[in-house]
PDB file of N, CA, C and O in Angstrom:
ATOM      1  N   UNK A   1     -33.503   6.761   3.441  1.00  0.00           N
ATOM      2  CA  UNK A   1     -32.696   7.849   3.942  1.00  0.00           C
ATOM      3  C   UNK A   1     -33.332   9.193   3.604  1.00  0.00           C
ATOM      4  O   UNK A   1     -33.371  10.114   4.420  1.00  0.00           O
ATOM      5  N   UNK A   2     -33.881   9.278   2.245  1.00  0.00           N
ATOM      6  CA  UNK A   2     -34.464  10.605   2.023  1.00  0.00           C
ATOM      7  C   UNK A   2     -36.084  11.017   2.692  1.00  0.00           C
ATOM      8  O   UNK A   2     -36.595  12.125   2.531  1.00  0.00           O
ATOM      9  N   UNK A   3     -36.631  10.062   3.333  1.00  0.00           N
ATOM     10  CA  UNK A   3     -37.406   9.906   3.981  1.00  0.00           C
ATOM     11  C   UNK A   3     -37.107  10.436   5.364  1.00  0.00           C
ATOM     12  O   UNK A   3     -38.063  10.986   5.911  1.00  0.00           O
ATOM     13  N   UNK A   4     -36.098  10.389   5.967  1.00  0.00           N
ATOM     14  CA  UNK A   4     -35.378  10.446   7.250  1.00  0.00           C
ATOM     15  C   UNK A   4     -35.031  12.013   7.324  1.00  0.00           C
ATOM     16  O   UNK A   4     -35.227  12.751   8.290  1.00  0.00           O
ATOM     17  N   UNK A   5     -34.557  12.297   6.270  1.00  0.00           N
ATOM     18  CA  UNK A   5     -33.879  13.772   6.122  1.00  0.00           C
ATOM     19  C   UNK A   5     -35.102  14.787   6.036  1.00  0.00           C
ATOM     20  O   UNK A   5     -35.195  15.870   6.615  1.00  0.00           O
ATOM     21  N   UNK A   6     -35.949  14.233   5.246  1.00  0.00           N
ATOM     22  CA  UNK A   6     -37.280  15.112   4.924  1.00  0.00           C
ATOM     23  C   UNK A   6     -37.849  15.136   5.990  1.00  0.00           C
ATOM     24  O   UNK A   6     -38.448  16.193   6.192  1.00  0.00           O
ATOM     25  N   UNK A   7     -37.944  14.034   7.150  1.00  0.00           N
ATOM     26  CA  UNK A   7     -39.267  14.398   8.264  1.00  0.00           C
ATOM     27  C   UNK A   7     -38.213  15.438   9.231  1.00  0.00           C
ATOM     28  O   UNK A   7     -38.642  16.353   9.934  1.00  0.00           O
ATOM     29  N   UNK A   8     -36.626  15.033   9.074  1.00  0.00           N
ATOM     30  CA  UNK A   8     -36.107  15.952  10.061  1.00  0.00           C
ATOM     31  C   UNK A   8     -35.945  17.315   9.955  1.00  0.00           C
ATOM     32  O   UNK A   8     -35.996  18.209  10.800  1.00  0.00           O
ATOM     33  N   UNK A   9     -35.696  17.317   8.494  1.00  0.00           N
ATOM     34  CA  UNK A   9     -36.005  19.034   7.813  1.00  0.00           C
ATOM     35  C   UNK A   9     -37.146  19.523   8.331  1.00  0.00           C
ATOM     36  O   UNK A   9     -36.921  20.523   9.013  1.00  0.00           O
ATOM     37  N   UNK A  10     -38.383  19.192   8.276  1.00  0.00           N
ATOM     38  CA  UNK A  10     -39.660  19.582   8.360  1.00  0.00           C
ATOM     39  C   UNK A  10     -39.903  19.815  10.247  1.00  0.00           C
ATOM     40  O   UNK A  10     -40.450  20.883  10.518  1.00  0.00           O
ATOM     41  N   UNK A  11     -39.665  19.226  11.047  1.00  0.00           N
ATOM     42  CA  UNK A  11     -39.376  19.531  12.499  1.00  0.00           C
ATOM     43  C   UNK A  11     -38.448  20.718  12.918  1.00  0.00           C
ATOM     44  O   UNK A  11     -38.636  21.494  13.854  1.00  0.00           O
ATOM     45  N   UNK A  12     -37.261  20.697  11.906  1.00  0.00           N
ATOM     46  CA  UNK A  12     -36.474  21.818  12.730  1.00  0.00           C
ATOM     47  C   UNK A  12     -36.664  23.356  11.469  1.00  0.00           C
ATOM     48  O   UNK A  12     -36.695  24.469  11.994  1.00  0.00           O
ATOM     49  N   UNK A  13     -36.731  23.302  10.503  1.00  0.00           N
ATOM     50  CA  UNK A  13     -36.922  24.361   9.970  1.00  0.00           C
ATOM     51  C   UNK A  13     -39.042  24.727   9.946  1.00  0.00           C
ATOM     52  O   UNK A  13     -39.817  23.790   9.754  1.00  0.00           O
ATOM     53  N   UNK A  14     -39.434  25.853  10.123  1.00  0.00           N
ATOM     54  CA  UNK A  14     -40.410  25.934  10.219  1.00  0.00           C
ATOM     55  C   UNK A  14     -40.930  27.249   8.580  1.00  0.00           C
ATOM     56  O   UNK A  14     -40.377  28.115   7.902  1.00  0.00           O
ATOM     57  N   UNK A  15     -42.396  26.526   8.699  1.00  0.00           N
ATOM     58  CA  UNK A  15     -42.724  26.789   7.211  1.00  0.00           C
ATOM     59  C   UNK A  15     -43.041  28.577   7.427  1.00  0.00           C
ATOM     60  O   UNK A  15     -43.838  29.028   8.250  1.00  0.00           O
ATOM     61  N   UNK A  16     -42.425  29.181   6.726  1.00  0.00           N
ATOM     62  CA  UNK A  16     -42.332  30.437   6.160  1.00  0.00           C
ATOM     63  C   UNK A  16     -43.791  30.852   5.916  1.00  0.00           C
ATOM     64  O   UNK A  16     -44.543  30.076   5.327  1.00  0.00           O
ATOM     65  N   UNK A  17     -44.299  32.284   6.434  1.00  0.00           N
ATOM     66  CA  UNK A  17     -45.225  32.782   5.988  1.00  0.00           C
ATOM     67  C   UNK A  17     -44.691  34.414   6.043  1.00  0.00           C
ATOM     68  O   UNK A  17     -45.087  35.170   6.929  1.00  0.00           O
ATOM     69  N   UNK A  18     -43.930  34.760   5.188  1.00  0.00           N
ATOM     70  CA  UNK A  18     -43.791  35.770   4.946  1.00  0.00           C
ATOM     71  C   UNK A  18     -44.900  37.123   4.527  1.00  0.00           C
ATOM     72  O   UNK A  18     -44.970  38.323   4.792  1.00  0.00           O
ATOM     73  N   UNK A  19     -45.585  36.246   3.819  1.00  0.00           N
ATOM     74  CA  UNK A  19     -46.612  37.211   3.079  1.00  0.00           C
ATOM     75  C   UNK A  19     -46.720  37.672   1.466  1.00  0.00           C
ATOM     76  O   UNK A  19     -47.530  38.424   0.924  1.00  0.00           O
ATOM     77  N   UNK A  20     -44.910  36.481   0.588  1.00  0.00           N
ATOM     78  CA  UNK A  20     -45.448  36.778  -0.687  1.00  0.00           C
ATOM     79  C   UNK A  20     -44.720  35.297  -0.952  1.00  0.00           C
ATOM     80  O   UNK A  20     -44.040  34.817  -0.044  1.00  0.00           O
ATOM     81  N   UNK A  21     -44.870  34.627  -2.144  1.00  0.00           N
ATOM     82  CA  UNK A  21     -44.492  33.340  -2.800  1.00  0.00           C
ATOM     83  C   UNK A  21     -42.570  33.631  -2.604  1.00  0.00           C
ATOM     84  O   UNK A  21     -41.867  32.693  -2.229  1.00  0.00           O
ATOM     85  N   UNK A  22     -41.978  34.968  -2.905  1.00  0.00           N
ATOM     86  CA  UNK A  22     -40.531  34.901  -3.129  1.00  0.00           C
ATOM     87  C   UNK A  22     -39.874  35.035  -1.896  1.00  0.00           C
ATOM     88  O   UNK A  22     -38.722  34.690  -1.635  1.00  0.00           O
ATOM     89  N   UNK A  23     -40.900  35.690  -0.984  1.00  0.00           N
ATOM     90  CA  UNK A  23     -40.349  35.814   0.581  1.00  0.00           C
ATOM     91  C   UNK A  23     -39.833  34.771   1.498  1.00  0.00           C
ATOM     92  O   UNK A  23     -38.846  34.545   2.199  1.00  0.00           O
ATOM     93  N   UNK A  24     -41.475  34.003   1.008  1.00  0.00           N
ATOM     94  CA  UNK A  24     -41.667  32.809   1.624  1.00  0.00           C
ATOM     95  C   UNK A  24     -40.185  31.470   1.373  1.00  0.00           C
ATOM     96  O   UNK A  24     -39.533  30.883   2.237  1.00  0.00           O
ATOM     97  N   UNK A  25     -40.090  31.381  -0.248  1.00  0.00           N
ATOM     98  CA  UNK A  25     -38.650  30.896  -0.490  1.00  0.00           C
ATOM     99  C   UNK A  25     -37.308  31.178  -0.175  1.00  0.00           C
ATOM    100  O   UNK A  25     -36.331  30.452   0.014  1.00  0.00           O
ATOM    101  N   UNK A  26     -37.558  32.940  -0.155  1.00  0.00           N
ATOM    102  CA  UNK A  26     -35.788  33.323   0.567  1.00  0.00           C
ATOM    103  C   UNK A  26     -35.642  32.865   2.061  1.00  0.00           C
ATOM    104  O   UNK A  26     -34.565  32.603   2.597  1.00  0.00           O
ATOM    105  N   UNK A  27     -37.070  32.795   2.752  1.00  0.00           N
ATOM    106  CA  UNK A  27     -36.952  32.393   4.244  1.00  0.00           C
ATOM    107  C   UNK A  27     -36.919  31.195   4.248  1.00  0.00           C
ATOM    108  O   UNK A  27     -36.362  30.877   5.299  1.00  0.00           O
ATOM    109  N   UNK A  28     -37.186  30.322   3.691  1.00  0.00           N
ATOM    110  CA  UNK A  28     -36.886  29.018   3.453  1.00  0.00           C
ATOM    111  C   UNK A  28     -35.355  28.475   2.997  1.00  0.00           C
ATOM    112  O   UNK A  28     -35.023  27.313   3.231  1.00  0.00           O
ATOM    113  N   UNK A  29     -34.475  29.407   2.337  1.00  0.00           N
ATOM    114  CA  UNK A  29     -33.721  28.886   2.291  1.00  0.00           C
ATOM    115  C   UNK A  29     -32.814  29.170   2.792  1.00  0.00           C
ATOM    116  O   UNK A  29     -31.812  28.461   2.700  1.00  0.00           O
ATOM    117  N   UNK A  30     -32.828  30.482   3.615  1.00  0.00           N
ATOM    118  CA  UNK A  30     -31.951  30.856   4.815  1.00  0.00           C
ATOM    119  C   UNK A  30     -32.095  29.753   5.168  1.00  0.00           C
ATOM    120  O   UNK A  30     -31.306  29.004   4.591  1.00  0.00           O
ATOM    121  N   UNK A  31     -32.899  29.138   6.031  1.00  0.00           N
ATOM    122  CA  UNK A  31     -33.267  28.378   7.168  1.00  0.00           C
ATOM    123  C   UNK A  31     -32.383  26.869   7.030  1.00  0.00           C
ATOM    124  O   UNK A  31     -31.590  26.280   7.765  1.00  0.00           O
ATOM    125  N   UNK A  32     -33.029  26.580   5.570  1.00  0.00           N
ATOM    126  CA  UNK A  32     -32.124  25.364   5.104  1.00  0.00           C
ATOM    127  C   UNK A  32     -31.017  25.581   4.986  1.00  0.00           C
ATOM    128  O   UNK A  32     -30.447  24.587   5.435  1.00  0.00           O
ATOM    129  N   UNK A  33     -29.936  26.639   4.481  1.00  0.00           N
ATOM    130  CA  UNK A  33     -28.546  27.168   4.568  1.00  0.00           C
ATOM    131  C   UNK A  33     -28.089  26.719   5.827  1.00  0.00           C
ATOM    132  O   UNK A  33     -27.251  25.823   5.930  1.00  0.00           O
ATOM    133  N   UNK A  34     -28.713  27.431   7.001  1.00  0.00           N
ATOM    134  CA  UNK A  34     -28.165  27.236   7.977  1.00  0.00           C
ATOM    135  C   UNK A  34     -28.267  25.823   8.624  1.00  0.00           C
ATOM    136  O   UNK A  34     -27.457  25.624   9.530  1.00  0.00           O
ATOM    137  N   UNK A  35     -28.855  25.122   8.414  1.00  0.00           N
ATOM    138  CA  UNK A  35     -29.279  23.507   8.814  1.00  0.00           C
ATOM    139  C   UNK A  35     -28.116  22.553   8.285  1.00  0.00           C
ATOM    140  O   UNK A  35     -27.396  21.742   8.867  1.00  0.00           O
ATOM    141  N   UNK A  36     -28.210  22.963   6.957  1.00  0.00           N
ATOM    142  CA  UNK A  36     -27.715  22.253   6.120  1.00  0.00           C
ATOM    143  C   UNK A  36     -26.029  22.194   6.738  1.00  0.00           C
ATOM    144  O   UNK A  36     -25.469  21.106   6.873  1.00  0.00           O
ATOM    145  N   UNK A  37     -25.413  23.359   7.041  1.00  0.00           N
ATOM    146  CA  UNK A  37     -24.306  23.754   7.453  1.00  0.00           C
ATOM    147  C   UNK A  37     -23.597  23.148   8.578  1.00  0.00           C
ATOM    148  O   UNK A  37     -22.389  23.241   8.795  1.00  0.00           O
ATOM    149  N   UNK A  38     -24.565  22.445   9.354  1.00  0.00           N
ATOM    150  CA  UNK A  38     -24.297  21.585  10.323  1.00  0.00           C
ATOM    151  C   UNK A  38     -23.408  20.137   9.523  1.00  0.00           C
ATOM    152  O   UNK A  38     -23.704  19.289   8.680  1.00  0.00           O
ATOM    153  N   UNK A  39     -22.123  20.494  10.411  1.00  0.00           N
ATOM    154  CA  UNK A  39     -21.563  19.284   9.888  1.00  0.00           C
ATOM    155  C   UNK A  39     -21.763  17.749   9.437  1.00  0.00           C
ATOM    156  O   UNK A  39     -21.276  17.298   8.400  1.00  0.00           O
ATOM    157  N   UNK A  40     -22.627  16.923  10.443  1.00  0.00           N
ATOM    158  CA  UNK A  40     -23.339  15.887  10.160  1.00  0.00           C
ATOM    159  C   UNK A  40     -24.339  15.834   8.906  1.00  0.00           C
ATOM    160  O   UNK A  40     -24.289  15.178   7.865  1.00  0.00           O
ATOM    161  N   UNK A  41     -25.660  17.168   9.598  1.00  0.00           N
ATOM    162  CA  UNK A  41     -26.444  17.166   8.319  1.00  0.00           C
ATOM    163  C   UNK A  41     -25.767  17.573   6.550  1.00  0.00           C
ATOM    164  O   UNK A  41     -26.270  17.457   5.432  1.00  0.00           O
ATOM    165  N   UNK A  42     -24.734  17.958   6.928  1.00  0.00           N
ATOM    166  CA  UNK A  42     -24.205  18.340   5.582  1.00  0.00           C
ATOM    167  C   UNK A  42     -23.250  17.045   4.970  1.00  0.00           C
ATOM    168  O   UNK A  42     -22.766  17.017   3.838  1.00  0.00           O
ATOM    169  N   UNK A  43     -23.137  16.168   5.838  1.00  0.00           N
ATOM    170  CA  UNK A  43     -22.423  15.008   5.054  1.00  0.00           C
ATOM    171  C   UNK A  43     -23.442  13.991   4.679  1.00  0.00           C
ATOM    172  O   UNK A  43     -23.120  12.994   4.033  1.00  0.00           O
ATOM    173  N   UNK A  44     -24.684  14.219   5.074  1.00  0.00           N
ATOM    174  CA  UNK A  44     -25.733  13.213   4.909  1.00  0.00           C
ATOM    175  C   UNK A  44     -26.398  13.736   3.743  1.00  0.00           C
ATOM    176  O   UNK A  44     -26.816  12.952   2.891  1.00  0.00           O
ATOM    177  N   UNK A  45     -26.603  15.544   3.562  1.00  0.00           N
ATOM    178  CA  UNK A  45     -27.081  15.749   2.525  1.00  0.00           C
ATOM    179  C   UNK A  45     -26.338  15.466   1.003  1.00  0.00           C
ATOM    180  O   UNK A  45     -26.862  14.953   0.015  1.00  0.00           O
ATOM    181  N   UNK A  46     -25.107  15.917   1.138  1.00  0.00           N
ATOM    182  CA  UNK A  46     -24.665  15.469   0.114  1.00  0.00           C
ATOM    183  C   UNK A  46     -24.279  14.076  -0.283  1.00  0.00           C
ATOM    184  O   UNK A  46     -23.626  13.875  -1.307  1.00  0.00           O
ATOM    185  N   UNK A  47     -24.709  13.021   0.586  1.00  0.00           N
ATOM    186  CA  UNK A  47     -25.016  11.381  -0.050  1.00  0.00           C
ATOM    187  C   UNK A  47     -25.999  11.388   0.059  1.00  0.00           C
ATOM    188  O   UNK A  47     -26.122  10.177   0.244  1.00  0.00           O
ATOM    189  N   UNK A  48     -27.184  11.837   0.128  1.00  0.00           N
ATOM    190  CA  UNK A  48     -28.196  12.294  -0.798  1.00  0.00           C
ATOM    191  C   UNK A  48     -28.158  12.267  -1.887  1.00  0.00           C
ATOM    192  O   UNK A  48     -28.261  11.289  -2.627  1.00  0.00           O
ATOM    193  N   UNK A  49     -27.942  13.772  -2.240  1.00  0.00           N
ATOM    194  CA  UNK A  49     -27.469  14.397  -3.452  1.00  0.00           C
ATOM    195  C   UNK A  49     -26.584  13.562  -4.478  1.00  0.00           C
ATOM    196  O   UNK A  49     -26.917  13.621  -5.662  1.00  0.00           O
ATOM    197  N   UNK A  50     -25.601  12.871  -4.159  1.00  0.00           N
ATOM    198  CA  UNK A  50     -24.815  12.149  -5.013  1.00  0.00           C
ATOM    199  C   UNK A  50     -25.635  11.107  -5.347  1.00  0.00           C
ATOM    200  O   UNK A  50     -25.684  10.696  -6.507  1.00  0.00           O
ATOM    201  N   UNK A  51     -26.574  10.424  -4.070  1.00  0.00           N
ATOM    202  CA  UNK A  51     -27.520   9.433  -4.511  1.00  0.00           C
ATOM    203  C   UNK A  51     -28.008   9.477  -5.751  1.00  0.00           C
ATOM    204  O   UNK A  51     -27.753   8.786  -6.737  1.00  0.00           O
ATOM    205  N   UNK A  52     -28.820  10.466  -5.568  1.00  0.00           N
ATOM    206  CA  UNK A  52     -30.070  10.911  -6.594  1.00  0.00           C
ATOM    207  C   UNK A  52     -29.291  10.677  -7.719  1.00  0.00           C
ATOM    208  O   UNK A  52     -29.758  10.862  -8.843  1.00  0.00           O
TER     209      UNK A  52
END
């Protein structure tokens, strides 16, 4: 499953090149915020999360 989530993360959010290491992370996690927020993906992430 965490295999599944990771290749789909990586297709719809795209890798940040802001131009500094902290930029690059705040744009990254907008991106994931908003992904994540999606109802489905957000019930899958957190049985994930409880997984782990």
């Amino acid at each position: 499953m965490m295999e599944a989530y990771t290749a789909l993360v990586a297709r719809i959010v795209p890798e940040p090149d802001a131009g500094s290491p902290a930029a690059d992370l705040t744009e990254l996690a907008r991106h994931l915020y908003v992904e994540i927020r999606q109802l489905p993906r957000e019930r899958a992430l957190r049985g994930l999360m409880a997984e782990a």
